[in-house]
ZAMARGU-4260 file (C-alpha; in steps of 0.2 Angstrom, whole numbers, plus 5000, padded with zeros to 4 digits):
<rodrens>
0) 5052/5165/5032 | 5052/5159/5050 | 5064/5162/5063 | 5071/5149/5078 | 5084/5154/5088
5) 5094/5138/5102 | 5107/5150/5107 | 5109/5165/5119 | 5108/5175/5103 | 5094/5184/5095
10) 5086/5184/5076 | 5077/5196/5067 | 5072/5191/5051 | 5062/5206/5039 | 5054/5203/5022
15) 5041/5205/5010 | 5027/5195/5013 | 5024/5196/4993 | 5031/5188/4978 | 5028/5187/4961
20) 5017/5172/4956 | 5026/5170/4939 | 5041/5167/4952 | 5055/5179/4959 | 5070/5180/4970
25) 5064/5184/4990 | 5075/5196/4999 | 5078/5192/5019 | 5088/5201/5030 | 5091/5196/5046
30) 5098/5204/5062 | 5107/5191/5074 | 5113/5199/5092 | 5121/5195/5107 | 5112/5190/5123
35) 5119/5195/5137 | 5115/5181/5151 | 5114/5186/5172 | 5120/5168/5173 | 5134/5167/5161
40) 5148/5157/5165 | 5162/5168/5163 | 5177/5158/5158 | 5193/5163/5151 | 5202/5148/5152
45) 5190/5143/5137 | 5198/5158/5124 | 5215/5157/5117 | 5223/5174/5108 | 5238/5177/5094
50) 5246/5193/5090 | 5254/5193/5074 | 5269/5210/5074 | 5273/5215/5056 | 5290/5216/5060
55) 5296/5217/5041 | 5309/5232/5037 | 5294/5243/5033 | 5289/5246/5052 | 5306/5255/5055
60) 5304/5269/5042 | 5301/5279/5054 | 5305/5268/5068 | 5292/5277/5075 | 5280/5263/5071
65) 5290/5250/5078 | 5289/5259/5096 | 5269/5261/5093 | 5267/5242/5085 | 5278/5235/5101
70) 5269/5245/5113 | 5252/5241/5107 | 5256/5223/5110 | 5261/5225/5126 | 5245/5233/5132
75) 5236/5222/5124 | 5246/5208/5133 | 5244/5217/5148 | 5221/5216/5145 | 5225/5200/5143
80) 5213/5191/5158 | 5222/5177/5170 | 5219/5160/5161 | 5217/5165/5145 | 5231/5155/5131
85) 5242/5167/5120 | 5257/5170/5111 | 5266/5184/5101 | 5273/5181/5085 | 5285/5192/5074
90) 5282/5191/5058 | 5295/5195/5042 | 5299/5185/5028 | 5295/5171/5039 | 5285/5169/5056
95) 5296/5169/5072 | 5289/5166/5091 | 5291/5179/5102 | 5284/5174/5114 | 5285/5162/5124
100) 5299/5156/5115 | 5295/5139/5107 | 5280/5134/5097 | 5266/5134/5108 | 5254/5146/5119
105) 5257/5152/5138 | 5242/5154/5148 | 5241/5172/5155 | 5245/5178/5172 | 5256/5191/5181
110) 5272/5180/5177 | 5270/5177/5159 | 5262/5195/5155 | 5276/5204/5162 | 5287/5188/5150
115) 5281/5192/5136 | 5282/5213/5139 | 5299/5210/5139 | 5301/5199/5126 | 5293/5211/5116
120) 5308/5223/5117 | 5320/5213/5108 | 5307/5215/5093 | 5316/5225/5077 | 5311/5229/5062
125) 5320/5218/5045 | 5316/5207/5032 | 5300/5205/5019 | 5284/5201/5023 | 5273/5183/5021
130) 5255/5186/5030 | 5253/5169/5025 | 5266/5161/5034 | 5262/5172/5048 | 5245/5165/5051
135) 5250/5145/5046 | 5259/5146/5063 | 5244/5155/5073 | 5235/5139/5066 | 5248/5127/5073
140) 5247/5137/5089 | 5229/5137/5092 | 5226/5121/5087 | 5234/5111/5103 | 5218/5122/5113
145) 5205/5114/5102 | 5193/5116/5116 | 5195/5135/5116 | 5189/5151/5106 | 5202/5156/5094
150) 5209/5173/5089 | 5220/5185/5082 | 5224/5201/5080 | 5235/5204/5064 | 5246/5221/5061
155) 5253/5226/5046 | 5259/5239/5036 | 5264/5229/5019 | 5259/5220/5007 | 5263/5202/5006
160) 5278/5203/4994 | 5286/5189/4999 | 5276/5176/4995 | 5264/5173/4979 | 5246/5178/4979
165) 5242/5159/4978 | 5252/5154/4993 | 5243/5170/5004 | 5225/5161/4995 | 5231/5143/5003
170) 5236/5149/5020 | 5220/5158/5023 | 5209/5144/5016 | 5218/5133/5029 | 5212/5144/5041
175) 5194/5147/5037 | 5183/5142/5052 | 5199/5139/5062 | 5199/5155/5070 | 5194/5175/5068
180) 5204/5188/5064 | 5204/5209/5068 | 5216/5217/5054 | 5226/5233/5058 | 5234/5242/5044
185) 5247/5256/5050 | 5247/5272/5037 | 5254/5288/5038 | 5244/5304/5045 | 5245/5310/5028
190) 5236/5295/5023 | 5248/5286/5011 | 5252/5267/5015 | 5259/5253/5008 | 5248/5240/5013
195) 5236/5232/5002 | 5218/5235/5004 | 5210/5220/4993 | 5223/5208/5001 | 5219/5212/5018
200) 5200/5212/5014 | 5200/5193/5007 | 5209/5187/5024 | 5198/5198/5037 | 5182/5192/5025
205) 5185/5175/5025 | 5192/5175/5044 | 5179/5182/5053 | 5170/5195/5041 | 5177/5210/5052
210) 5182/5227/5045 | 5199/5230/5040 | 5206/5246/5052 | 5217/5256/5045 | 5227/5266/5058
215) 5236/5284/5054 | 5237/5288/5073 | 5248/5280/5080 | 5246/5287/5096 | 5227/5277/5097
220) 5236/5262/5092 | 5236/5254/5110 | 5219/5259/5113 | 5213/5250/5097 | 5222/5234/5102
225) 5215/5235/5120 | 5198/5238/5113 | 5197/5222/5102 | 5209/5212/5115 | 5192/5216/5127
230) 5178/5212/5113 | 5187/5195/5110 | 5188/5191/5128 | 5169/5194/5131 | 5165/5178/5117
235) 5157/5165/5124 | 5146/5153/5110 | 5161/5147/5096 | 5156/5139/5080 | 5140/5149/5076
240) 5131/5144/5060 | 5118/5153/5051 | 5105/5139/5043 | 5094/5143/5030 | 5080/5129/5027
245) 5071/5130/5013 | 5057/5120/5005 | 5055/5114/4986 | 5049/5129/4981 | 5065/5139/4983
250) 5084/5138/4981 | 5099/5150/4990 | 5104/5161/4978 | 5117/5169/4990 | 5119/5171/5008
255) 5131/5190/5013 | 5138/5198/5027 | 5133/5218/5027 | 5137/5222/5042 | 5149/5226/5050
260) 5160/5220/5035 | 5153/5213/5019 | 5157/5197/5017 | 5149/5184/5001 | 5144/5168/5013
265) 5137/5161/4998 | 5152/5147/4996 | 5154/5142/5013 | 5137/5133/5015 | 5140/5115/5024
270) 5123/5102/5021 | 5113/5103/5038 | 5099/5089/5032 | 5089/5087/5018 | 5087/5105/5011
275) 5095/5115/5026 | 5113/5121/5022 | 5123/5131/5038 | 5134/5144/5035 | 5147/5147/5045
280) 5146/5166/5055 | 5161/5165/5068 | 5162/5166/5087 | 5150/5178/5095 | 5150/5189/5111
285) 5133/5193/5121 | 5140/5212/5115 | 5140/5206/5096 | 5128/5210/5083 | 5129/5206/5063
290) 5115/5210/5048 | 5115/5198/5033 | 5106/5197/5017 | 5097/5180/5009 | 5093/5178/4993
295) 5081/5164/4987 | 5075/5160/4970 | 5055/5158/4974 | 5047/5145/4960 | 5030/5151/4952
300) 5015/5149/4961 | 4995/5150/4959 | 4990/5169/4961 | 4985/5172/4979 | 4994/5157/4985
305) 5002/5156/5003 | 5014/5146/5006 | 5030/5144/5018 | 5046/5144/5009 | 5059/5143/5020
310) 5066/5144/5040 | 5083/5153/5047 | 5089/5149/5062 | 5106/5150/5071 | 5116/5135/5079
315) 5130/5129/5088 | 5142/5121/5075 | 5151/5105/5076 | 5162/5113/5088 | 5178/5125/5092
320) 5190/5112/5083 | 5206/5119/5078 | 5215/5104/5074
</rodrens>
């Protein structure tokens, strides 16, 4: 395997340089970091945030999470960098802005900041929960900023009881590449929750392949939110793809995630040319840095033989788009 590399990001690609002649299955892994460039063009105007609340009936026993959820927001808000497009959404049964008020995203300064602070608390605690609903309208949001770097930060403490595991499959499915997504799961400092770990895992895997949090203290609530509000501000190349071009001598069996979140890639390959297929890894930040495994089924070859089998390289995609 070869590396190439057209972005401000770095690949490391390890392997055995050995296979059976009678045929095998090559295992790469490859590293792909951030660069961080002295002439990066730093631009918030480009990136565009949703914070979806659980504000179901669940967060008011105790209301104690309530208070933390509402205030985590607002110092989120608060990072928020001039320029940069957000909204706040509360989600229950259904999903309801909070702000600004109407379906769409205010672009961040002093004004709207200290807005949406305050909007924040009218924010109570009733209803059911539908995640899936919750994240159809960050979609809706984020695509009128086609042109910017989408994502959002999810907090929950339940599980998506009012809708059916089918409707939750179709919501994130028709968000898959749209935008990424940090999940935060409130527990108990005892560690009992009633949130749903597998559930949680299939949208954060197949929105952006980032570890699902959960969060007992909730005390260090804020600081978490500030902390990925700030790594998701610092993105600058959207879209990235990892390719994998192979010869005739070898097929993808799979391509994974391990790091930091595992994540089977294997289904989301898009045809990049006559035996190259992309895979689509997310938005990255020069701060950034992701390990995945390649698979590739080797066909038998004369003994001693050496021969090139394939190329990974990672690329800009076709774009941001949203819509």
């Amino acid at each position: 395997m070869s590396p190439a590399n057209d972005l401000p990001l770095r690949l490391r690609v390890h392997h055995t340089e050995c296979v059976s002649a009678d045929g095998a299955v090559l295992d790469v892994v490859a590293t792909v970091r951030g660069e961080e460039s002295a002439h990066a063009d730093v631009r918030h105007d480009g990136l565009a945030e949703v914070i979806l609340l659980d504000s179901s009936g669940s967060m008011g026993a105790p209301q104690a999470k309530m208070y933390a959820a509402r205030r985590a927001t607002a110092a989120a808000v608060d990072a928020l960098p001039d320029g940069v497009a957000f909204a706040v959404v509360a989600g229950t049964a259904r999903a309801t802005m909070v702000y600004p008020g109407d379906r769409r995203l205010a672009v961040a300064d002093e004004t709207t900041r200290a807005a949406a602070r305050q909007a924040l608390r009218h924010v109570t605690p009733h209803g059911g929960t539908a995640i899936g609903a919750w994240l159809r309208l960050a979609r809706e949001l984020l695509a009128t900023r086609s042109d910017a770097i989408g994502h959002v930060i999810l907090l929950t403490d339940g599980r998506n009881e009012s809708q059916g595991p089918a409707e939750l499959r179709a919501a994130v499915d028709d968000c898959v590449g749209r935008f990424t997504v940090d999940c935060r799961a409130v527990g108990s400092a005892d560690g009992v929750h009633d949130w749903d770990a597998a559930e949680l895992l299939g949208i954060a895997e197949a929105l952006g392949a980032n570890p699902v949090v959960p969060v007992e203290d909730l005390a260090g609530l804020a600081d978490q939110f500030r902390a990925v509000l700030t790594r998701a501000m610092s993105r600058r190349v959207p879209d990235v793809r990892l390719r994998v071009r192979t010869t005739g001598l070898a097929r993808v069996r799979f391509v994974k995630q391990v790091h930091p979140a595992l994540a089977d890639l294997s289904g989301r390959g898009v045809p990049a040319g006559e035996l190259s297929t992309d895979y689509p890894v997310g938005a990255w930040s020069p701060h950034d840095q992701r390990d995945y495994h390649v698979a590739l089924e080797v066909d038998a070859m004369a003994p001693g033989a050496r021969r090139r089998i394939g190329w990974l390289s990672v690329h800009a995609g076709a774009g941001a788009s949203v819509g």
